[in-house]
N, C-alpha and C positions, 0 to 999 in steps of 0.2 A: 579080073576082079579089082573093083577101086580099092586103093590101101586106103583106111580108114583114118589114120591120122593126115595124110594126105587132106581128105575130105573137110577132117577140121580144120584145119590151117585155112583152107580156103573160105569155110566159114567164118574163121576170123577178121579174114579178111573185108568177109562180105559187111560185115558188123560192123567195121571200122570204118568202111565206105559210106554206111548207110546214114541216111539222112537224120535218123535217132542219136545216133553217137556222133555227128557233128555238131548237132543243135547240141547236144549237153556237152559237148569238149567244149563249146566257146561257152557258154553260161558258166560253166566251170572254171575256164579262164578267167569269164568276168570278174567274178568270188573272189577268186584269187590276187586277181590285182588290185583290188580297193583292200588298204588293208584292216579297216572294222567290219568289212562284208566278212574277211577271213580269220579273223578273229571269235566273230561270234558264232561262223560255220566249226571252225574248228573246238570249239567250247560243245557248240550240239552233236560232232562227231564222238567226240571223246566222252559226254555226257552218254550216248546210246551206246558206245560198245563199252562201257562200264555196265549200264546195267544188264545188258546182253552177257557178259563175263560172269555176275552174279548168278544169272540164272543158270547158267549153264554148271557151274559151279553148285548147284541146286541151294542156295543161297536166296534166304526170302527178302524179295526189294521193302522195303518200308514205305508210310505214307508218304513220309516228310520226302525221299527219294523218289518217289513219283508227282509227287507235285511239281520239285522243283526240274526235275526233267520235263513237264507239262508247260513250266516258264518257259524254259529256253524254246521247246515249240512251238511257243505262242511268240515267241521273239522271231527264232528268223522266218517265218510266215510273215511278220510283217516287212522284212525286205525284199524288193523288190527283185533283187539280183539272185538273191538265196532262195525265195518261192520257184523263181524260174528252173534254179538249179534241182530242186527237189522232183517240180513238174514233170523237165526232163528227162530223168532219172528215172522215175515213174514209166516213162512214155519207153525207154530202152528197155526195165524191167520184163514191159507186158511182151515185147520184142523176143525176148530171151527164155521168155516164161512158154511162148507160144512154140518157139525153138526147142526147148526141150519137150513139150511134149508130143514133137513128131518125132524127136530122135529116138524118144524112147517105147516109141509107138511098137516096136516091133517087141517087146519085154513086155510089155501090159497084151498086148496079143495073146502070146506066149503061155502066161501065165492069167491073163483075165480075172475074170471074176468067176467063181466056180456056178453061182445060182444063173447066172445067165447061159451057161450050157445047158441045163434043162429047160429054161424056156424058148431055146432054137431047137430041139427037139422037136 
């Protein structure tokens, strides 16, 4: 029987190989070396896990904090370096997204949905 973190490790691997997570290592890169690319990324970083923090905090965001978080969105959209970076990000996301829901395919199995047992009856 495969050992299961075995398994992950190798999936991390697989990840880190994959053509997703090099396209956004080097866009990321890019970011990172111009330094007003990374300035205004890290303004919209810190700007979203603030208000991410609020809510979680169950903390009501206000207007005036959603707009100006809607600025800085509308900001580095307009860069070119930082769209790509976002893009990419996106593009690994759906990767990861698709990954977990085979892993956990065997748990929704498992446990399903209960109405669909009676219409495989």
């Amino acid at each position: 029987m495969p050992n299961i973190y075995d398994s992950a490790y190798e999936l991390e691997k697989a990840i880190r190989e994959s053509d997703e997570f090099k396209s956004l290592k080097e866009a990321y890169d890019a970011v990172m070396s111009d330094e007003s690319a990374k300035q205004m990324f890290d303004n919209f970083r810190n700007t979203q896990m603030a208000l991410q923090e609020k809510q979680m905090q169950g903390q009501e965001i206000t207007e005036e904090e959603v707009e100006k978080a809607r600025q800085v969105v509308e900001l580095v959209q307009q860069h070119n370096d930082i769209s790509k970076l976002m893009e990419q990000e996106q593009r690994l996301n759906l990767v990861i997204n698709d990954v977990s829901r085979i892993i956990t395919k065997p748990l929704e199995e498992l446990y399903g949905d209960p109405s669909e047992e009676n219409t495989e009856q």
